[in-house]
C-alpha positions as CSV (number, residue, x, y, z in Angstrom):
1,X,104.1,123.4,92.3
2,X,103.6,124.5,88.5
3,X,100.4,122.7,88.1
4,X,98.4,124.5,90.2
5,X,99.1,128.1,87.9
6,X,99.3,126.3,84.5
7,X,95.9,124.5,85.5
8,X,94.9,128.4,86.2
9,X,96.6,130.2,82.9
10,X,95.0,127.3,80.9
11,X,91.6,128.9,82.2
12,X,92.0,132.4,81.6
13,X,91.6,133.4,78.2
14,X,88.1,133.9,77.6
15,X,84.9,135.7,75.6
16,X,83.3,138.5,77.7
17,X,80.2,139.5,77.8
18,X,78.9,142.4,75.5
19,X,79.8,145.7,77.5
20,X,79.5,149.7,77.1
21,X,82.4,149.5,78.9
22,X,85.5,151.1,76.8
23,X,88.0,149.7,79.2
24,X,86.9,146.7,80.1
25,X,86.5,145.4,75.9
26,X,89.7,146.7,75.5
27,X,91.4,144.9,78.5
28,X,89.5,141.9,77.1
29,X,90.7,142.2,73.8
30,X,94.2,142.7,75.0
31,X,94.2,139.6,77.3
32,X,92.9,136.9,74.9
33,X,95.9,138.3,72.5
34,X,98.6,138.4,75.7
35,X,99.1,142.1,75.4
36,X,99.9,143.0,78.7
37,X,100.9,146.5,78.2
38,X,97.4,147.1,76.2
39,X,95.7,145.3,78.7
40,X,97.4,147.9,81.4
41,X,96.9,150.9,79.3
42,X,93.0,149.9,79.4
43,X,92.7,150.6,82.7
44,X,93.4,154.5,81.9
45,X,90.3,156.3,83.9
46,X,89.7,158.2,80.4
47,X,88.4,154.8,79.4
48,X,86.2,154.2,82.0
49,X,83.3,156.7,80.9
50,X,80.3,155.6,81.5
51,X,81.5,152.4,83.2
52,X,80.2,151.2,86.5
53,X,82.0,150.3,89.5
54,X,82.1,146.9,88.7
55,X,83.1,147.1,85.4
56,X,86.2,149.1,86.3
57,X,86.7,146.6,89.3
58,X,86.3,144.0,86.6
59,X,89.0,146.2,84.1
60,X,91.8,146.1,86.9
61,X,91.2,142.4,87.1
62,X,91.5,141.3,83.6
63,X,94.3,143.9,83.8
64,X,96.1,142.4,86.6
65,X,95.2,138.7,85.0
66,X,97.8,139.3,82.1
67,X,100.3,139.9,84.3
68,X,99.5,136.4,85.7
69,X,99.4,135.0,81.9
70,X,102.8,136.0,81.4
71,X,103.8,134.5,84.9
72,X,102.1,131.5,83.9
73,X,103.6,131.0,80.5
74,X,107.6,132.0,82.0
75,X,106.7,129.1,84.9
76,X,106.1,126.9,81.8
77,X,109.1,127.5,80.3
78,X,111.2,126.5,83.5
79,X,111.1,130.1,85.2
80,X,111.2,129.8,89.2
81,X,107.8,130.6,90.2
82,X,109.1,132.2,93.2
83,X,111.1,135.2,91.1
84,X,107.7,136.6,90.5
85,X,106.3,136.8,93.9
86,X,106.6,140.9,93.7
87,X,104.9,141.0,90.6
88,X,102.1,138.5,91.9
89,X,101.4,140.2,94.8
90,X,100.7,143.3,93.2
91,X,98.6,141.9,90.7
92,X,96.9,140.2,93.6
93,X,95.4,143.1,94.7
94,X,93.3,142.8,91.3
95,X,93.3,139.6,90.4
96,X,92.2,137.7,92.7
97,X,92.6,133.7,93.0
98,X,94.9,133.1,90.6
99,X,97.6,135.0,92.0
100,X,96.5,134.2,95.2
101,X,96.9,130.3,94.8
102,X,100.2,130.7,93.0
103,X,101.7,132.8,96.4
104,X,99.7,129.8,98.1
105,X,102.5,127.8,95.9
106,X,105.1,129.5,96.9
107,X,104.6,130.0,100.5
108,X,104.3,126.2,100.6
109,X,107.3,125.1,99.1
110,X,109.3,127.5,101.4
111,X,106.9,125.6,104.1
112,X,105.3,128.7,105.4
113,X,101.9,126.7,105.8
114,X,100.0,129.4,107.6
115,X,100.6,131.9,105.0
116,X,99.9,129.5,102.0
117,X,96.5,128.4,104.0
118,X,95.8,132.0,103.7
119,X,96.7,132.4,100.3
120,X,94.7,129.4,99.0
121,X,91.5,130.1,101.3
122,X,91.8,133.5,99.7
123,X,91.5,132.5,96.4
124,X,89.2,129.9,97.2
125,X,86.7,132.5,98.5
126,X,87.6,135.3,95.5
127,X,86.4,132.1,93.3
128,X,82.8,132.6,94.7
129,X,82.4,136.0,94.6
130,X,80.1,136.5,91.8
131,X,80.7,140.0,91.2
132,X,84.1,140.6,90.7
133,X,84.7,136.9,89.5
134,X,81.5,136.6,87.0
135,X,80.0,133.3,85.3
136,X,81.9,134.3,82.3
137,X,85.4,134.1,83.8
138,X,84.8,131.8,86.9
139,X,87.1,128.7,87.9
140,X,85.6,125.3,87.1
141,X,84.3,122.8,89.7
142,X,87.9,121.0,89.8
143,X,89.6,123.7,90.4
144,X,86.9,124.7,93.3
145,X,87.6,121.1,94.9
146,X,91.1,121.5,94.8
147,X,91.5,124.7,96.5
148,X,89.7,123.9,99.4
149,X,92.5,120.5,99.6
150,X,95.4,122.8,99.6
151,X,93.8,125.3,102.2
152,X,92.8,122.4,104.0
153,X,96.2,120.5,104.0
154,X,97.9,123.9,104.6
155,X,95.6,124.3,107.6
156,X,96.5,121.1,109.1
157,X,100.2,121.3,108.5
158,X,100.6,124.8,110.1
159,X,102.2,125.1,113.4
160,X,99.8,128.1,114.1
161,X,96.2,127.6,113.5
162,X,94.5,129.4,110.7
163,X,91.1,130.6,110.2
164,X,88.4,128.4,108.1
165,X,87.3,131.7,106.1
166,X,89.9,134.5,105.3
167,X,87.5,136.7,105.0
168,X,83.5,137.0,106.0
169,X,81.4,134.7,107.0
170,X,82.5,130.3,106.6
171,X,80.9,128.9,104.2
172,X,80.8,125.2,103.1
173,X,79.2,125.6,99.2
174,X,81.0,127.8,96.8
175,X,79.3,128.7,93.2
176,X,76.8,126.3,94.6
177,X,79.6,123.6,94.3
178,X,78.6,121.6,98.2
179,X,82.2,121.2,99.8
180,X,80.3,119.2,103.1
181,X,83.0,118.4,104.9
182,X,85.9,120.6,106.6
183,X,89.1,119.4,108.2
184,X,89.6,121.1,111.7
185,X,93.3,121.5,112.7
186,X,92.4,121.0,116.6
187,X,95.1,119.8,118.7
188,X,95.5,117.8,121.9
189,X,97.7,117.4,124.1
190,X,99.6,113.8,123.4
191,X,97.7,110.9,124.0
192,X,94.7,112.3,125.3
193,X,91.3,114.2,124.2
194,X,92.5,117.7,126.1
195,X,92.4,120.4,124.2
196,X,96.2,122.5,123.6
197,X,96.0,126.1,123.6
198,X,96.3,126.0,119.8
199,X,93.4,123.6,120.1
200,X,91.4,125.5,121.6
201,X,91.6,128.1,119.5
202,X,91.1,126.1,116.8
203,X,87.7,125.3,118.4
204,X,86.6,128.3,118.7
205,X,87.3,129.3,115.2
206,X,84.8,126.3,114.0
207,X,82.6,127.2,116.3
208,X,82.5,130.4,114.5
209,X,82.1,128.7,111.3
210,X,79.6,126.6,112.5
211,X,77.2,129.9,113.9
212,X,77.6,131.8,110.4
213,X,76.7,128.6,108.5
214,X,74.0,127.4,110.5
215,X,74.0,123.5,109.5
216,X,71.0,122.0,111.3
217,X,72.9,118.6,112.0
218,X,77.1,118.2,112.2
219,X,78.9,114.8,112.3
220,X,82.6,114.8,114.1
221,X,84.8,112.6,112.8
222,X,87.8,111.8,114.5
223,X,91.2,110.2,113.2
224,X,94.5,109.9,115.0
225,X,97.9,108.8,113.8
226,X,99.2,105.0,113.4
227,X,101.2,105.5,116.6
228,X,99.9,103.0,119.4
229,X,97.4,100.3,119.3
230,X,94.6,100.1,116.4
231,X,91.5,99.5,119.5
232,X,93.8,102.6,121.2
233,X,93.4,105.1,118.4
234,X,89.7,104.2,117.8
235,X,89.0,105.0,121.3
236,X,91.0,108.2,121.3
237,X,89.6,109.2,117.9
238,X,86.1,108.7,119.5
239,X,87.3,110.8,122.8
240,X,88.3,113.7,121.0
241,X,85.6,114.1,118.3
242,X,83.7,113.8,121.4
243,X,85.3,116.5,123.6
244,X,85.1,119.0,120.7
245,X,81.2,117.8,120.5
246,X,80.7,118.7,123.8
247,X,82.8,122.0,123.3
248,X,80.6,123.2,120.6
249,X,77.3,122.5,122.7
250,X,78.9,124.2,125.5
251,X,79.6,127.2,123.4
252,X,75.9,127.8,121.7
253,X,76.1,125.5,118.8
254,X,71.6,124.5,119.1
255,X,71.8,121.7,115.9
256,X,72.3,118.0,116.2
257,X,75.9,116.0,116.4
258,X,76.5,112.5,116.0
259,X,80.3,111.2,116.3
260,X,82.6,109.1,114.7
261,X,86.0,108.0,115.5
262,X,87.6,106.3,112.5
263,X,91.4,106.3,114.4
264,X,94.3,105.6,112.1
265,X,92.1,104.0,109.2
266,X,91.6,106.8,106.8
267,X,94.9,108.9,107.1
268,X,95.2,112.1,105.8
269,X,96.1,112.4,102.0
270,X,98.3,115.0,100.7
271,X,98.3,116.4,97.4
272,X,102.4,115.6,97.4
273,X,103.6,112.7,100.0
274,X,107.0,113.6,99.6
275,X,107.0,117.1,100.4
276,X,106.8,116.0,104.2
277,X,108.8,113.5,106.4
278,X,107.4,111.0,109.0
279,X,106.2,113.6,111.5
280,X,104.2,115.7,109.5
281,X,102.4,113.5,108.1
282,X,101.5,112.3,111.1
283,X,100.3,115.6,112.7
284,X,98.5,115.6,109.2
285,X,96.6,112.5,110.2
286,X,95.6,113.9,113.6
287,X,92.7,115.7,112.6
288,X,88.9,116.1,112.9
289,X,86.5,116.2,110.0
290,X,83.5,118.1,110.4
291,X,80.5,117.1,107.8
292,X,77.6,118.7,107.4
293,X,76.1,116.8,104.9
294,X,72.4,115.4,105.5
């Protein structure tokens, strides 16, 4: 659980931009020297003359990302991660994706996968918003890719579903970084390519994705557990990509499809094994991957 923030704190310190903005040089300055209290006292609206709106957006969040800094550095000294939650969430409010993925942390070692899908689509999605998270202080491509595993593994593992955007419309590029291919927590009733009513749902959430995002052309991959025969799975695989195919027609979706069922030869791949028994990771496995690559 510590990588994930120490990866992020590693990231943080950085040279801004040249600004008229009083505040946010100072709250700058402050950060690279891990003065939280200056970084804070920056955010005084007596410093914010002539500042715009994002600028002081932008002061709050280099603000708020001290706070994390210091959260950061106490996790690497051995600190439990989850005695700051109160302080994270607050500076969540400003910060954006870095306290957002380190409540994603939390949430998943207390194994509350829906909110930790929330958390880490959140910050996945505050990563791509160019204004308040500019080139000068953006996440790298790494860190990009690994969000969208955790949100996706969250997604999966959660016993209620959770949406593929947190917020807006679904998108499937972020800082032009192509992320193609989605894994859709549909369910189905044991054995067979019928939809549950968690399923379903889950359907129509990607088919919501699908309308924002417009790909021209979708493939469905399906892949089941190792329970049952290997010619079993690869049928059922098929059936199901199939019956979600036929659901997305059904509800408007005008591209092209093409389906694969892969059954139990690719299973799922979580960022920690251990952190689940026998079970989970098969409901892990029993997923279907939605590409829209050309």
């Amino acid at each position: 659980m510590k990588s994930l923030i120490l990866v992020s704190a590693l990231a943080l310190p950085f040279a801004w931009p040249a600004t008229a903005c009083d505040g946010l040089r100072q709250a700058s300055e402050a950060l690279n020297r891990s003065d939280e209290a200056a970084a804070r006292a920056a955010v005084d609206p007596e410093r914010f003359a002539g500042c715009s709106a994002t600028e002081i957006a932008l002061t709050r969040r280099v603000a708020a990302l001290a706070t994390f800094n210091r959260v950061a550095a106490a996790v690497g000294q051995g600190a439990k991660l989850e005695s700051f939650e109160g302080d994270l969430t607050t500076a969540s409010r400003d910060a954006g994706g870095p306290c957002l993925d380190a409540l994603g942390d939390i949430n998943r070692e207390r194994r509350d996968y829906e909110a930790a899908a929330t958390y880490y689509q959140q910050a996945l999605e505050d990563a791509a918003n160019e204004e308040l998270t500019p080139d000068w202080m953006a996440p790298d491509k790494d860190y990009i890719l690994r969000l969208d595993r955790l949100a996706s593994e969250m997604r999966l593992a959660a016993t209620k579903p959770v949406k593929l955007a947190a917020r807006g419309a679904c998108k499937f590029s972020y800082r032009g970084i192509s992320i193609r291919k989605k894994a859709t927590p549909v369910r189905y009733v044991f054995g067979t390519a019928e939809f549950t009513p968690e399923g379903l749902q889950s359907a129509k959430d990607l088919f919501e994705c699908l309308k924002s995002a417009k790909p021209p052309t979708i493939t469905l991959i399906g892949h089941t557990d190792p329970v049952g025969t290997t010619e079993a799975n690869k049928a059922l695989s098929i059936a199901r990509a199939e019956a979600l195919a036929k659901y997305l027609v059904g509800a408007g979706y005008p591209g092209t499809w093409t389906v694969v069922g892969r059954g139990e030869e690719e299973p799922f791949k979580p960022d920690d094994p251990n952190a689940y028994d026998e079970v989970m990771l098969h409901q892990l496995d029993r997923r279907v991957e939605v590409d829209v690559g050309n």
